[in-house]
C-alpha positions in Angstrom: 179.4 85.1 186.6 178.9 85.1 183.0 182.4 85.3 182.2 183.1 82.5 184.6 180.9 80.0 183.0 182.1 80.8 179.5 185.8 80.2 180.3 184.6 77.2 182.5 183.5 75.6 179.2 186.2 76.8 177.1 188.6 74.6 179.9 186.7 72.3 179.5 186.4 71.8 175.8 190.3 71.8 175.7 190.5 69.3 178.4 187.6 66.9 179.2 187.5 65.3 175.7 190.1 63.4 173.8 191.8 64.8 171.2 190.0 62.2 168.2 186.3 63.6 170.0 187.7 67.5 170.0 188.8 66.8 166.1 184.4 65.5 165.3 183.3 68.1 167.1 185.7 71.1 165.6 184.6 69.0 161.8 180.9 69.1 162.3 180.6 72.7 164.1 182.7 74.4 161.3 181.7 72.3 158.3 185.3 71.4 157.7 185.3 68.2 155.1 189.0 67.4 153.4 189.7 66.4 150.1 191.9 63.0 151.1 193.2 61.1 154.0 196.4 62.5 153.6 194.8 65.8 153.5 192.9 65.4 156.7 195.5 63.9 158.6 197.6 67.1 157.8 194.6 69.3 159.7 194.7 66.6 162.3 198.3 66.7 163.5 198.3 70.7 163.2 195.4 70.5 165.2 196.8 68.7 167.7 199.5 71.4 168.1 196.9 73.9 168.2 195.0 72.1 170.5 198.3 72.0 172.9 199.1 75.7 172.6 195.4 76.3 173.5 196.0 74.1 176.7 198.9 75.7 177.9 198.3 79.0 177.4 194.9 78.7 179.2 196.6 77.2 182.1 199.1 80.7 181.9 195.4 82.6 182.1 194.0 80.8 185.5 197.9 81.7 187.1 196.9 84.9 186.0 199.3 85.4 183.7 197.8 86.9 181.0 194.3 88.8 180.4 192.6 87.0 177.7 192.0 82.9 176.9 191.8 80.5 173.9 189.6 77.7 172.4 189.0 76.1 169.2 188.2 78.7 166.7 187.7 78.1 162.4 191.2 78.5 162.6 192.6 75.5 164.7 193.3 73.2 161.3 195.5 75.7 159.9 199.7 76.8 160.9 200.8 80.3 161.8 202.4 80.4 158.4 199.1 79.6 156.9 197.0 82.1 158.8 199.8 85.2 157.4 199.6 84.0 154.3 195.8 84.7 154.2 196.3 88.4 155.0 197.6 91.3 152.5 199.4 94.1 153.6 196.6 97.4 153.7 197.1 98.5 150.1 197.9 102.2 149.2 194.7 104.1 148.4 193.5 106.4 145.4 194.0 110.1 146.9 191.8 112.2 148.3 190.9 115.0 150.3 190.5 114.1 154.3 191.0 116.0 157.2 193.9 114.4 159.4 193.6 114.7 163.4 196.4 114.4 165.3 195.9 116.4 168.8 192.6 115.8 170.6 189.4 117.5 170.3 188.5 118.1 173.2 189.5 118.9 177.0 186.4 117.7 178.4 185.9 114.4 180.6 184.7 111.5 178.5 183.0 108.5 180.4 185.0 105.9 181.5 183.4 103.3 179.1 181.6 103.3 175.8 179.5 100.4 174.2 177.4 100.9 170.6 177.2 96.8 171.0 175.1 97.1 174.1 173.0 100.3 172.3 172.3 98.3 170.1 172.9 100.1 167.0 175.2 97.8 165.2 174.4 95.0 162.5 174.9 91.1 163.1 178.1 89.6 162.7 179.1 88.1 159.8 181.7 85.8 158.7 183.8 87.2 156.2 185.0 83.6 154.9 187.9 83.5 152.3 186.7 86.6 151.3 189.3 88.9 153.4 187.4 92.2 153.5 187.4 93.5 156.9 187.5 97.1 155.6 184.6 96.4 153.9 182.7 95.2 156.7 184.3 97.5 159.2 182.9 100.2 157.0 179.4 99.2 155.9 178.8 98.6 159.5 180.3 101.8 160.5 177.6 103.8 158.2 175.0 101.1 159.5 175.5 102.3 162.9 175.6 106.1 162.2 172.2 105.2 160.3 170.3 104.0 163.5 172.4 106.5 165.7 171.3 109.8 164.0 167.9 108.6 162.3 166.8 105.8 164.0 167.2 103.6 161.1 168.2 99.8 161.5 169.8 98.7 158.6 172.5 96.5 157.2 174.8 98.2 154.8 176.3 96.6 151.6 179.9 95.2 152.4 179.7 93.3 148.7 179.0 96.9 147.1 182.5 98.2 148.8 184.0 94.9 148.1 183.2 95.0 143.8 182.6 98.7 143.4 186.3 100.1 145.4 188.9 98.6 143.4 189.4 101.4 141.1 189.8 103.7 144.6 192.7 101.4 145.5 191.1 98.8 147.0 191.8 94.8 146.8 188.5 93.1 146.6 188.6 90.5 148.1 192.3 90.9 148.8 192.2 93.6 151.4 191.9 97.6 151.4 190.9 100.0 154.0 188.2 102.2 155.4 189.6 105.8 153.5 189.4 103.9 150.4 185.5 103.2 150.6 184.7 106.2 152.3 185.9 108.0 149.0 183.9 105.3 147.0 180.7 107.0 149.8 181.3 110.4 149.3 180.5 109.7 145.6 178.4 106.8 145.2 176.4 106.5 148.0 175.8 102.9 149.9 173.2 100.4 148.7 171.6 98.2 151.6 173.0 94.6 152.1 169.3 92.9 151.1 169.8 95.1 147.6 173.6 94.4 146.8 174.1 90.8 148.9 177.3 89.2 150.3 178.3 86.7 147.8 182.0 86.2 149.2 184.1 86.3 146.3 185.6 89.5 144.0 182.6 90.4 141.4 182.4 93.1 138.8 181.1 95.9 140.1 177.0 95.6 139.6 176.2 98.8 138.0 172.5 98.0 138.1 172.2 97.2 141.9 174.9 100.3 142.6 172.6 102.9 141.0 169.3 102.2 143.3 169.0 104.8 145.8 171.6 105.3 148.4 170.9 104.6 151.9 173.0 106.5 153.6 175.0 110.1 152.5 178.0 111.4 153.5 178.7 114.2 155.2 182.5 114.1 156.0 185.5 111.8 157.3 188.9 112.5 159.0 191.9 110.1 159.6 193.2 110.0 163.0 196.7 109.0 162.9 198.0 107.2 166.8 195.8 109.1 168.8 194.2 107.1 171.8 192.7 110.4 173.1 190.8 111.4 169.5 189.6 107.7 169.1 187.9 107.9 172.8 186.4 110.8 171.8 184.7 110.0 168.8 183.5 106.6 170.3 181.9 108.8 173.1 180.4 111.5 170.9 179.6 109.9 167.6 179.9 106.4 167.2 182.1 103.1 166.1 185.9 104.5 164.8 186.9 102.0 161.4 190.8 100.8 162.3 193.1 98.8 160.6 194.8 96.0 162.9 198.1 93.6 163.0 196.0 90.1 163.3 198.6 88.6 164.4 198.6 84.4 164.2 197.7 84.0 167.8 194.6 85.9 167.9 192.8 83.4 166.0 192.5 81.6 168.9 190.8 84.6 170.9 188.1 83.5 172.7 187.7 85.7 175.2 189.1 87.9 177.6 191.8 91.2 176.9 193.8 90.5 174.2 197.1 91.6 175.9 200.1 89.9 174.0 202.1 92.9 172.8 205.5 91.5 172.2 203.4 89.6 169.2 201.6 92.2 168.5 203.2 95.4 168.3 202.5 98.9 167.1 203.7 98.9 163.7 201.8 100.1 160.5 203.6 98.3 158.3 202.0 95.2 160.0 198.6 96.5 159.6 196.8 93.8 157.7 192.9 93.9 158.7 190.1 96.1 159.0 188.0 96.2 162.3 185.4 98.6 164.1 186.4 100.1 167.5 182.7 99.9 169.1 183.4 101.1 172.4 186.0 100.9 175.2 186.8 100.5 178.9 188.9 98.9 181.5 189.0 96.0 183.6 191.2 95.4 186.2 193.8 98.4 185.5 193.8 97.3 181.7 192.4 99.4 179.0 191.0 98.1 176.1 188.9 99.0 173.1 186.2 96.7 172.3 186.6 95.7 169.1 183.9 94.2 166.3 185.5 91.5 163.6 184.0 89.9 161.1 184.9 86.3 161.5 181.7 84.9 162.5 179.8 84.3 165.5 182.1 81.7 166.4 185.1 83.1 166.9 185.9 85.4 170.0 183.0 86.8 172.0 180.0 86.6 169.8 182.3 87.8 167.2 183.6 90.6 168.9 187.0 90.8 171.1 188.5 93.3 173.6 192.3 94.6 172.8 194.6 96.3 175.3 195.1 99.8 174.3 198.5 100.4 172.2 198.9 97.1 170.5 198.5 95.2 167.2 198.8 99.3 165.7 194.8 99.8 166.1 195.4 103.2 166.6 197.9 104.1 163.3 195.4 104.4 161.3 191.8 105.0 162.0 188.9 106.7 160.4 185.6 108.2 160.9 182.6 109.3 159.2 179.9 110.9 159.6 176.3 111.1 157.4 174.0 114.1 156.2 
């Protein structure tokens, strides 16, 4: 019923409204302001196609035709050129030691669904702005949640520490990176807490002052699991949230709910790879498979800032991580 409602109002915000009331509303909801009316009406008539691809494609999702729908997102001012543009290719990494898994770990049954989301173990959402640092995210709230999982502890992790203090282990900043990067930067440094070493969203010199309080968490050990649906399963099920690297393709900005199920534009290709997420759980709905899937695009965007992915697309499998804390 839930579900129901939600895409009931997503319909209708593409549809009941005119296209000058949908353009205020996106404005004051996302804070959007534009330097010139030649600037603004730019945004406007992009979108308007935006808007329009939104429209049709939800009308494909009532005929059933695909598993997941769209609305207006922080995105919808921007083209598909635009929305590449903002994402690096995952950068090559200092080296390091890490034990590669391959084959699964296990014969046993694992349940048919996992959810850290509903254990509530994980931190909030946060928006990562212009400040494209999924890994970072993806990994701070990876320790976060092995935190509360093994100890009991709620905390929110540092992404700004991983964001300043990595770049040296291969890391962009600000830029993009991945998980095996800042894991290396864990083993060896520790993790400060967000509240000691805040989000400022923008590259910063590494604060040496705030990076030598005590760590919050340890680590104990992490592996790399290289296209291996089973392993990732398995880790979910047994330890907690798996860090992956993703193809955000141009059309999942408009992800609002639903299984995101578009794999001719989003294949399985690690050379695409351009963002870091956190596998939280996974399951299946109506024959499909998916992974749920944390983000760190705000609130806003998808469900509560969290999406659901058919299984063997977008390349959220290539190249995944875990960890796990002393």
């Amino acid at each position: 019923m839930k579900l129901i409602l939600l895409l009931a109002t997503v319909i209708a915000a593409t549809q009941g409204l005119s296209v000058e009331e949908h353009w205020a509303a996106f404005k004051e909801n996302y804070g959007k302001t534009y330097t010139s009316y030649e600037h603004e009406k730019r945004r406007f008539d992009i979108f308007q196609e935006n808007l329009l691809l939104i429209q049709q494609h939800n009308s494909r999702y009532e005929k059933g035709e695909t598993a997941y729908y769209m609305g207006i997102t922080k995105f919808s001012d921007i083209t598909d050129e635009e929305f590449n543009a903002m994402f690096s290719k995952i950068p090559k990494t200092k080296n390091g030691k890490i034990n590669i898994l391959q084959t699964s770990t296990t014969s046993a049954p694992l349940p048919d669904s996992v959810d850290w989301k509903a254990a509530g173990v994980l931190p909030p959402v946060v928006d990562q702005g212009d400040c494209l640092a999924g890994y970072a995210f993806s990994s701070a709230d990876a320790f976060s949640a092995l935190l509360f999982i093994k100890h009991n502890e709620s905390v929110q992790l540092s992404a700004q520490e991983l964001i300043d203090c990595t770049r040296e282990y291969g890391n962009g900043g600000c830029r993009g990176g991945e998980a095996f990067a800042s894991f290396l930067y864990v083993e060896e440094k520790g993790l400060r807490t967000a509240s000691a070493y805040p989000f400022t969203g923008k590259n910063d010199a590494c604060n040496a002052t705030a990076a030598s309080t005590e760590s919050a968490v340890k680590m104990a050990e992490y592996e790399r699991i290289i296209s291996l649906d089973t392993a990732v399963q398995y880790y979910l099920a047994t330890r907690g949230p798996v860090n992956a690297d993703i193809y955000a393709n141009p059309l999942i900005r408009h992800y609002k709910g639903g299984i995101y199920d578009d794999a001719e534009r989003c294949p399985n290709e690690i050379s695409l790879l351009n963002h870091g997420v956190l596998i939280v759980g996974y399951g299946t709905t109506n024959g499909t498979d998916y992974w749920f899937v944390k983000n760190s695009w705000g609130t806003k965007w998808g469900e509560e800032g969290y999406f659901k992915l058919k299984r063997s697309i977008c390349g959220i499998t290539m190249n995944g991580h875990v960890a796990n804390i002393a």
